[in-house]
N, CA, C and O of each residue as an XYZ file, in Angstrom:
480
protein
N       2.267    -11.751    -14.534
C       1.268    -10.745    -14.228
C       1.849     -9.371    -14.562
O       3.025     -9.058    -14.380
N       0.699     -8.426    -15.177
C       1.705     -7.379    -15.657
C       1.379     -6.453    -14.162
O       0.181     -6.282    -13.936
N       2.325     -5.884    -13.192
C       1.987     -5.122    -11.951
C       1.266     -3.843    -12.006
O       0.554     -3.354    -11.129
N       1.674     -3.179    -13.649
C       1.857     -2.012    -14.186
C       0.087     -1.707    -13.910
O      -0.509     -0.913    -13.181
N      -0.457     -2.978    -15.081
C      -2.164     -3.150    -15.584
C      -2.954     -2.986    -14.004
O      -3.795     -2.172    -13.624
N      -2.297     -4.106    -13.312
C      -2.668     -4.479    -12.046
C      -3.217     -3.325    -10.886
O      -4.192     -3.213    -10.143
N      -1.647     -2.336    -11.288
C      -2.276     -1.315    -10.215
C      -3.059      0.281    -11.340
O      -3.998      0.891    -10.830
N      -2.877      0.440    -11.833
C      -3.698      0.767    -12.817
C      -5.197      0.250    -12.779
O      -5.985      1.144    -12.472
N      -5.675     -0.783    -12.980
C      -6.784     -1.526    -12.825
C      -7.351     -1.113    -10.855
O      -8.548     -1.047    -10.576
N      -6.702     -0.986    -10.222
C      -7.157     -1.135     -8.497
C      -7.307      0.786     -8.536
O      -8.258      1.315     -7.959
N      -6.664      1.302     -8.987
C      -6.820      2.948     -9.120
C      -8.116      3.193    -10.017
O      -8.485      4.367    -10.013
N      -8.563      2.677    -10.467
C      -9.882      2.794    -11.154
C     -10.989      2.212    -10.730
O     -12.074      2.189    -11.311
N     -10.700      1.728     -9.684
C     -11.413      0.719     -8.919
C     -11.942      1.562     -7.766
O     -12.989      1.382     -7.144
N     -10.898      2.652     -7.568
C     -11.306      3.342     -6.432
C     -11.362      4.624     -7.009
O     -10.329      4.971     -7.581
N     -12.601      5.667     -7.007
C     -12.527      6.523     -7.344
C     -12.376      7.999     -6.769
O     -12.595      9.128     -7.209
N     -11.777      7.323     -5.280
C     -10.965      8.481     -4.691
C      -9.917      8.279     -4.170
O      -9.530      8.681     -3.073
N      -9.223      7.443     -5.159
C      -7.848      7.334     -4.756
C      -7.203      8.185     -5.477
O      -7.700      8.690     -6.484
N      -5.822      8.492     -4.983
C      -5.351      9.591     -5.908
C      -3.828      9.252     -6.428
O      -3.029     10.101     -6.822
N      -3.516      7.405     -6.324
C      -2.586      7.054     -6.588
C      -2.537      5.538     -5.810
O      -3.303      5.110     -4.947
N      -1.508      4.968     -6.353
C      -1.647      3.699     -5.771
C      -0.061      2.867     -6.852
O       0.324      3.072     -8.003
N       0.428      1.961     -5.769
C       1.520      1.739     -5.870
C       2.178      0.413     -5.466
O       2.103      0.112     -4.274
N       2.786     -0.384     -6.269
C       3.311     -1.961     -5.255
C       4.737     -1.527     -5.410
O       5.303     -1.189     -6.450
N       5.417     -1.622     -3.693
C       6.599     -0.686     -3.315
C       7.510     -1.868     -3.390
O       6.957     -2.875     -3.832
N       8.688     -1.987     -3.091
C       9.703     -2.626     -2.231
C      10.134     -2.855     -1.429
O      10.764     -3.631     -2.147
N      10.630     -3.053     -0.225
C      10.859     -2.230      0.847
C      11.942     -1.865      0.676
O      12.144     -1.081      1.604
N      13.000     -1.930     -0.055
C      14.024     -1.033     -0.839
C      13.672      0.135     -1.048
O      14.388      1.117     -0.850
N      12.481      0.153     -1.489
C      11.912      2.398     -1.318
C      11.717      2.338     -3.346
O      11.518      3.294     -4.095
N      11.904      0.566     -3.780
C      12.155      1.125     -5.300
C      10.657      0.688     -5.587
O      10.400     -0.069     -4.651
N       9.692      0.762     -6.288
C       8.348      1.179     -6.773
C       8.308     -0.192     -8.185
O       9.136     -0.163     -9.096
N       7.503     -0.989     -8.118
C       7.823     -2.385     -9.073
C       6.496     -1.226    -10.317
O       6.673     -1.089    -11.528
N       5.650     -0.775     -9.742
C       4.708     -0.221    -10.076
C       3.500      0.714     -9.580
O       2.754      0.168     -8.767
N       3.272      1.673     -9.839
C       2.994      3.121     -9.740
C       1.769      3.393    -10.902
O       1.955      3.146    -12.094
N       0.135      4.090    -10.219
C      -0.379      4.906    -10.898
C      -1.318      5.719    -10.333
O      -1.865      5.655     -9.232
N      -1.457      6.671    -11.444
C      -1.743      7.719    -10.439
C      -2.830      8.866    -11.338
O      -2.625      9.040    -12.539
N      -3.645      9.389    -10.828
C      -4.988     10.175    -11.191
C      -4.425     11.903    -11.827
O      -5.108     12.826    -12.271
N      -2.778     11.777    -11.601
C      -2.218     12.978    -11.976
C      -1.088     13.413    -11.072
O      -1.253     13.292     -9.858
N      -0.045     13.868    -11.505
C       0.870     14.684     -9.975
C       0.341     14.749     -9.008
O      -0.762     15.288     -8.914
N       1.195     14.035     -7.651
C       1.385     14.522     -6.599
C       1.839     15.812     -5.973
O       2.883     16.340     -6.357
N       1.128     16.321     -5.062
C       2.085     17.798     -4.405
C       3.083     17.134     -3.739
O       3.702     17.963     -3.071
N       3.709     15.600     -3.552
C       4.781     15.339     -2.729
C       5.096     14.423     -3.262
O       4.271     13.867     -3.987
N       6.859     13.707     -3.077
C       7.371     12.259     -3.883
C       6.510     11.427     -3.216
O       6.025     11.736     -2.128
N       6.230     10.163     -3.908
C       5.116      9.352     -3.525
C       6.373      8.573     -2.897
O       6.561      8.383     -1.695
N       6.920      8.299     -3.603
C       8.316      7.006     -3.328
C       8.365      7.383     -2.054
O       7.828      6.772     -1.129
N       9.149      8.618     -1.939
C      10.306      9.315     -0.297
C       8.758      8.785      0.359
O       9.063      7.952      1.213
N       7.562      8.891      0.325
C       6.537      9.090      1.195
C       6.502      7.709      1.374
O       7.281      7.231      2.199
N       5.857      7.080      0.847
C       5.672      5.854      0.833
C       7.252      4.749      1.661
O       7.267      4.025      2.656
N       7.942      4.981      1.036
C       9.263      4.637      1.327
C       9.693      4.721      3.318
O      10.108      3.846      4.077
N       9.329      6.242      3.561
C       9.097      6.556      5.094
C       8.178      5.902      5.814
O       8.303      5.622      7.006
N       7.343      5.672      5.198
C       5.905      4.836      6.054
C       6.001      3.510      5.931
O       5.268      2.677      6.465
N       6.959      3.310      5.187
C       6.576      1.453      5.324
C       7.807      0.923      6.208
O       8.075     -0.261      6.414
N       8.636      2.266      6.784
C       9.173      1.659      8.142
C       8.748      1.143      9.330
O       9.360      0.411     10.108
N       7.186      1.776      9.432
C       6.202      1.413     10.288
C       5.886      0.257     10.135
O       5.499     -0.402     11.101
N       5.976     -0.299      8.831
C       5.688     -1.809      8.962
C       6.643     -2.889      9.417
O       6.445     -3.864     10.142
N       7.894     -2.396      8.710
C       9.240     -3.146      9.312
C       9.200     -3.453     10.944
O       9.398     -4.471     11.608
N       8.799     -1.889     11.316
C       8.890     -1.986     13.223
C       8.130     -2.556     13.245
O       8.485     -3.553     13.874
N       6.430     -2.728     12.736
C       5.286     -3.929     13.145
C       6.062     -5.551     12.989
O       6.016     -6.513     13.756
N       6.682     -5.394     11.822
C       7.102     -7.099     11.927
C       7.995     -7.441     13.022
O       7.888     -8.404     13.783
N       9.021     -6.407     13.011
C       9.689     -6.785     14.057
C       8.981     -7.178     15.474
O       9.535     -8.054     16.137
N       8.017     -6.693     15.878
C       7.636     -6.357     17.304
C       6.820     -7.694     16.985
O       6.650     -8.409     17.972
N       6.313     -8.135     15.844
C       5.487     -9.170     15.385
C       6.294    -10.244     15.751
O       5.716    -11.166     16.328
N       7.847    -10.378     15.496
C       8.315    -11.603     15.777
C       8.921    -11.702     17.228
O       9.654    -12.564     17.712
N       8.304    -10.365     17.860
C       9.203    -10.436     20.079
C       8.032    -11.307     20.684
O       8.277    -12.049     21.635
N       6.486    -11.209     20.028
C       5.456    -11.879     20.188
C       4.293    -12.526     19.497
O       3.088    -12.286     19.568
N       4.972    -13.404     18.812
C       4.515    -14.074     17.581
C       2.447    -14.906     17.946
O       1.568    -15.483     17.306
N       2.692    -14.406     19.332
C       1.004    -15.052     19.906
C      -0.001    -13.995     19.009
O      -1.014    -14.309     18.385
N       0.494    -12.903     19.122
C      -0.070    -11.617     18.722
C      -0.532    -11.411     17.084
O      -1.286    -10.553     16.626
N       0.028    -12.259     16.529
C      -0.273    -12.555     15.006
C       0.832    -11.356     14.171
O       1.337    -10.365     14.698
N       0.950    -11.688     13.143
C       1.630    -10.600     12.078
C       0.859     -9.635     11.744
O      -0.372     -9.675     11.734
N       1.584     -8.679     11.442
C       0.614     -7.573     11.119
C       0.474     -7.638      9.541
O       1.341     -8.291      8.961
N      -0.808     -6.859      8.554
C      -1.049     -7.238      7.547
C      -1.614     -5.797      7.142
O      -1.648     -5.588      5.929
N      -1.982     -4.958      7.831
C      -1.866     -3.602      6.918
C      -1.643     -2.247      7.737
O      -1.412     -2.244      8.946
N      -1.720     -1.300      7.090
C      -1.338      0.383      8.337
C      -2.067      0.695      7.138
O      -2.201      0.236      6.003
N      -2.680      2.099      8.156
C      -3.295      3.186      7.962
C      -2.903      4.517      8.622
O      -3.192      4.808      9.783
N      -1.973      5.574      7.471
C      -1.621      6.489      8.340
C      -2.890      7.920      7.387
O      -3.203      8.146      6.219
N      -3.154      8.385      8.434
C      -4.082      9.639      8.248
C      -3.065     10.694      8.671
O      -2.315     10.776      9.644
N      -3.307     11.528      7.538
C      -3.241     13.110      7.547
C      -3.878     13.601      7.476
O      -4.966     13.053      7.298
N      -3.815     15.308      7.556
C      -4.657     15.915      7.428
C      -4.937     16.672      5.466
O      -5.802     17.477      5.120
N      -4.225     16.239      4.890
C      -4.065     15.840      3.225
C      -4.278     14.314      2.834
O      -4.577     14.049      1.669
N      -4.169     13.567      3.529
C      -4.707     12.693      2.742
C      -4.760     10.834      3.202
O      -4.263     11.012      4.314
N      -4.937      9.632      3.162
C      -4.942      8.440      3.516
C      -4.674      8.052      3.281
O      -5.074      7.965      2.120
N      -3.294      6.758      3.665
C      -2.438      5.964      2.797
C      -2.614      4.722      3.528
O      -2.218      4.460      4.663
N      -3.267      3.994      2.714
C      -3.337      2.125      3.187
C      -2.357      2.088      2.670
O      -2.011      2.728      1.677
N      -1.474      0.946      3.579
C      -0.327      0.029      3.254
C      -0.828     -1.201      3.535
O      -1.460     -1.367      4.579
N      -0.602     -2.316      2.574
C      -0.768     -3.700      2.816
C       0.053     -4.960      2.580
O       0.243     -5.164      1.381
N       0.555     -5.799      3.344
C       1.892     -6.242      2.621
C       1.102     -7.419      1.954
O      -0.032     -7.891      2.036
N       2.391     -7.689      1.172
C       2.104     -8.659      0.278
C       2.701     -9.756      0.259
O       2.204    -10.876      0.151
N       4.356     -9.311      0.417
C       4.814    -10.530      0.218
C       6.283     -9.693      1.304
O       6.602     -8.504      1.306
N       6.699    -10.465      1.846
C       8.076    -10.368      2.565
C       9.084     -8.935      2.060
O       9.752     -8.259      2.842
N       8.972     -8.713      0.559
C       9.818     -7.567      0.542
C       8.803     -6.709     -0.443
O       9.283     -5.644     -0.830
N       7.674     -6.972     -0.833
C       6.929     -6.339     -1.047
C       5.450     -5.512     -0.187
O       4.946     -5.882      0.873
N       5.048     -4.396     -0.998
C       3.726     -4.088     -0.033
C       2.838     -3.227     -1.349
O       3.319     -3.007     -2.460
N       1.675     -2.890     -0.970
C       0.735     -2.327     -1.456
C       0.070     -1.001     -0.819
O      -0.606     -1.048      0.209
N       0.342      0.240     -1.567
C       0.084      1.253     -1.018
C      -1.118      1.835     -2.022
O      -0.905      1.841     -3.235
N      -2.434      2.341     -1.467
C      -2.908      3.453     -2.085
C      -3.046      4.639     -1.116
O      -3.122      4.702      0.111
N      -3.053      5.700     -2.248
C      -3.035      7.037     -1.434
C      -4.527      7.807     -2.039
O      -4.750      8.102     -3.213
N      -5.307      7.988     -1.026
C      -6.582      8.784     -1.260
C      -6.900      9.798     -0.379
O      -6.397      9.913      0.739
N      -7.910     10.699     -0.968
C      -7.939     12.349     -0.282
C      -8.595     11.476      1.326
O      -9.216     10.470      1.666
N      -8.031     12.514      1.819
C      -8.410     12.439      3.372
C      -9.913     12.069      4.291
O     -10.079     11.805      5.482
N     -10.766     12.177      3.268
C     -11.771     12.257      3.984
C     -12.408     10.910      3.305
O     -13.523     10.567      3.698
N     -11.919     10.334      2.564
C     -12.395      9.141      1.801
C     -12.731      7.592      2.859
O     -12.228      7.395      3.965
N     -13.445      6.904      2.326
C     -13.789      5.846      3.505
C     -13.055      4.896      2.516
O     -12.865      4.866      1.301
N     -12.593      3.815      4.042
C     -11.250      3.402      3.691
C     -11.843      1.764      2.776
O     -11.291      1.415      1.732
N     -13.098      0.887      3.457
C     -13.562      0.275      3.473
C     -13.181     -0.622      1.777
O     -12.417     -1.535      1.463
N     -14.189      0.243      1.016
C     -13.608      0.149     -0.520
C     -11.920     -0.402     -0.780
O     -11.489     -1.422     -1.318
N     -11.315      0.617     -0.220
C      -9.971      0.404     -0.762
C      -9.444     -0.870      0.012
O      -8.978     -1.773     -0.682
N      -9.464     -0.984      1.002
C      -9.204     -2.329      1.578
C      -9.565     -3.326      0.832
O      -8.825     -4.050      0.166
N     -10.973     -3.387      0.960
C     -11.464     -4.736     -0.367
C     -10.594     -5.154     -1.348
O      -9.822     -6.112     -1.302
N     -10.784     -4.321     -2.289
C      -9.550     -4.667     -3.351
C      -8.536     -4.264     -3.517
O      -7.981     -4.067     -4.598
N      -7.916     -3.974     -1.856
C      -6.563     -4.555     -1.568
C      -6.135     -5.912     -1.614
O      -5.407     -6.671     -2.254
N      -7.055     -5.869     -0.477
C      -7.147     -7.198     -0.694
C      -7.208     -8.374     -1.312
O      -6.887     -9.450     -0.807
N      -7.701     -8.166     -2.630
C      -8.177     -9.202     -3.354
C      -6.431     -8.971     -4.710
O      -5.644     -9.700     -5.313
N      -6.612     -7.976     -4.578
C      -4.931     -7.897     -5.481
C      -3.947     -8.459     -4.804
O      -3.201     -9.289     -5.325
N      -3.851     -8.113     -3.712
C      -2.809     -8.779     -2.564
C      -2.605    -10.592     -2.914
O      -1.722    -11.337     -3.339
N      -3.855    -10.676     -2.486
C      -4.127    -12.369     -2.940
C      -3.513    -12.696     -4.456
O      -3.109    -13.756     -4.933
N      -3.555    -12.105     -4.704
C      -3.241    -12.316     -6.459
C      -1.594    -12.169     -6.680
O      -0.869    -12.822     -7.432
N      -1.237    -11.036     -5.726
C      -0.036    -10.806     -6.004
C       0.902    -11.555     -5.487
O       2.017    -11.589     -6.009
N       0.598    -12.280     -4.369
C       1.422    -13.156     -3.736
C       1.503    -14.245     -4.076
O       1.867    -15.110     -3.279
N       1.188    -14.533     -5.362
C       1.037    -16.308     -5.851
C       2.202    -15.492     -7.304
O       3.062    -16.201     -7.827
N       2.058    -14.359     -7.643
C       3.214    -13.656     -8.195
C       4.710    -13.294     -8.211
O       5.518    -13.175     -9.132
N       4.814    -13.141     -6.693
C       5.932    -12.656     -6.184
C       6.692    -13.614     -5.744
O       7.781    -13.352     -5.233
């Protein structure tokens, strides 16, 4: 699967996203695209927020009744970043302006997610 096409293809999919990305949890980026410069590193950003997921898994495995967790949503006041994991050391981030409804982007998170994990 090319990741490159993949997220490229999900950024066009959403037309207020303003970037979108399948991370590592290493902080290293398999693939990245984007509607033009960021005012901030997407990586350092992205990279910081998907510690939130690490602490979700963790707390996921003190009470495994509770189910795993499977995506975050952190809001700013610049802008919305779904995270969705994918696979154990991978995840799926798009970043869209702030006021955007999230609904869309979830969808075909989702449906890439599915795709990507028969990949990874």
């Amino acid at each position: 699967m090319n990741f490159a096409q993949k997220t490229t293809e999900l950024l066009h999919n959403l037309p207020q996203a303003q970037a979108v990305s399948l991370m590592g949890f290493d902080g290293l980026p398999l693939a990245t695209a984007a509607h033009g410069p960021l005012p901030w590193d997407m990586a350092t950003l992205l990279t910081e927020y998907a510690q939130t997921l690490v602490s979700l898994r963790r707390a996921a495995q003190e009470v495994p009744e509770a189910g795993a967790p499977v995506d975050v949503v952190v809001h700013t006041t610049e802008a919305t970043v779904l995270m969705r994991l994918v696979h154990r050391e991978y995840y799926l981030a798009v970043v869209q302006q702030a006021d955007a409804p999230m609904g869309r982007a979830r969808f075909f998170m989702d449906l890439l997610a599915r795709a990507l994990v028969q990949e990874l």
